[in-house]
Residue, then its C-alpha position, 0 to 999 in steps of 0.5 A: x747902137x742907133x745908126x747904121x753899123x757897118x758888118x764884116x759882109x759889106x766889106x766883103x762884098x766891097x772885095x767881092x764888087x772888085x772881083x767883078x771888076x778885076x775878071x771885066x778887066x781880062x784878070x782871069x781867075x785862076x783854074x790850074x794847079x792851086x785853086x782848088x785842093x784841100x782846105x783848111x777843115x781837111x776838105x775841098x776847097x775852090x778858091x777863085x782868087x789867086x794869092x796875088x789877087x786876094x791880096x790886092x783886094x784886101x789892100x783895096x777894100x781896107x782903104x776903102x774903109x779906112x777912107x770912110x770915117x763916116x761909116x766905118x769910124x775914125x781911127x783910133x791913134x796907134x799910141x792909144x791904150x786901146x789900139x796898143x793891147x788890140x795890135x798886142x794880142x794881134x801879134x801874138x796871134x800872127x806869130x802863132x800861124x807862123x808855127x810850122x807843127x800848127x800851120x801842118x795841124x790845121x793844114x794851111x795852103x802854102x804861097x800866100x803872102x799876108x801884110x797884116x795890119x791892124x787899127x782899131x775904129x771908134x764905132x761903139x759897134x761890138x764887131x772885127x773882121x779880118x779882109x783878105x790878105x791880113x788886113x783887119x779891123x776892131x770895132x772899139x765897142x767889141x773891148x767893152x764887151x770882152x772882159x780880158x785879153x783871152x776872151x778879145x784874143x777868141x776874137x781876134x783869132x777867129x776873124x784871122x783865121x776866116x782870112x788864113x782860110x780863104x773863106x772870102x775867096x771860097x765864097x767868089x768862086x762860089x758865087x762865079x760857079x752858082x752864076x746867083x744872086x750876091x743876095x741869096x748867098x750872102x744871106x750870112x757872111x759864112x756857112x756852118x761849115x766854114x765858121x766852125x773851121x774859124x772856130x777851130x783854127x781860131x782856138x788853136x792860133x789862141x791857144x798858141x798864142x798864150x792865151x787860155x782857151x776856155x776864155x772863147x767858150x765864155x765868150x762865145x756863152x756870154x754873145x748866145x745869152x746876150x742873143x737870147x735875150x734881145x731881138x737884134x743880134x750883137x753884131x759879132x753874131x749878125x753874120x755868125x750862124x751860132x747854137x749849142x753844137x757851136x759851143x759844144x764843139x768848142x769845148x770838145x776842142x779845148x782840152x785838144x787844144x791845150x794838149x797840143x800847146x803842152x806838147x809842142x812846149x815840151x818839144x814833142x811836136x817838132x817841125x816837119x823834115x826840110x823846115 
């Protein structure tokens, strides 16, 4: 990990110079009915994109990176064992927030269109990030450091669920309202906040998903240890404000989790009326 490695807030931020571009260009942001309301932690949230406008930055953004094998790293051949467990356990994912009991449990917005796609990158880098509007990205160097499907599955679920969120677009309409600097910010990709709730969400789409729950906690255990004992961060905690009340939440999450799963197998969490 000599070179430069890119992190999830350049990509971003790459989104964020678009949003610029899009609101010079008379796109307006929306303000009605939609753009804010409650969010995915059951809190306000002032998105200020609307879904078309999220999605097309995310289309953007992703072939800017894709087009960039210098920086971001080529990309790894879909018939490939490596890019065909990483696109395996992404679809297991998405499938899960397509359940309508979990997409009510973690109070998804309604209206958004995702096209999700994932590739696989050949930077030894131990890093994923998921763009607006479903595009996602995994650094090779991240499957040597999960030691199963469950544990790369936590991933995984976690960068999906900042873009089921619209934490990217949460962070545009915070910048438009503050009228800063990207720079202050930016100082970290998300806030406690919103990465708890990629925790959160992120447990439960895992969960769902078939994979074992527990398998984040050690995961997340393992990135903190790796953390303590070097000076730089592993890149999947660059951005990722991280402590023991993380962990801690995430094992208060587990068993909830779990239950929940039980519960839905069993047919006593069924679908809301008119679904």
């Amino acid at each position: 990990m000599h070179a430069r490695m890119p992190r999830f807030r350049e990509a971003i931020l790459f989104c964020m110079s678009l949003a610029v571009a899009l609101a010079s260009s008379g796109c307006d942001f929306p303000s009605g009915p939609g753009a804010d309301g409650e969010g995915p932690g059951h809190r306000a949230q002032n998105l200020a994109l609307s879904p078309q406008q999220e999605l097309e930055l995310g289309r953007q953004a992703y072939k800017e990176v894709l087009s960039n094998p210098r920086e971001y790293g080529s990309v790894i051949p879909a018939d490939r064992p490596e890019c065909q467990r990483v696109r395996g356990i992404a679809q297991r994912i998405i499938h899960a927030a397509g359940i309508e009991p979990l997409q009510r449990e973690i109070n998804l917005r309604k209206g958004y269109r995702f096209e999700w796609e994932v590739n696989v990158l050949d930077k030894e880098q131990v890093n994923a990030f998921c763009l607006p509007g479903g595009k996602m990205v995994v650094f090779q160097g991240i499957l040597r450091v999960a030691r199963n499907d469950s544990q790369l599955a936590a991933v995984i679920s976690h960068e999906i669920a900042h873009a089921l969120a619209h934490h990217a677009s949460e962070r545009v309409a915070r910048k438009e309202m503050n009228h800063g600097a990207l720079g202050g910010i930016w100082s970290k990709a998300y806030d406690r906040q919103e990465e708890s709730e990629a925790d959160h969400i992120g447990l439960f789409l895992m969960t769902f998903a078939g994979y074992h729950p527990e398998e984040a906690v050690r995961f997340w255990e393992r990135m903190q240890q790796a953390a303590g004992g070097q000076q730089r961060l592993p890149e999947i905690l660059s951005d990722h404000p991280s402590d023991a009340r993380r962990i801690e939440d995430m094992k208060g999450w587990v068993p909830k989790a779990k239950a929940a799963k039980q519960a839905f197998d069993e047919g006593r969490i069924t679908p809301a009326p008119g679904k």
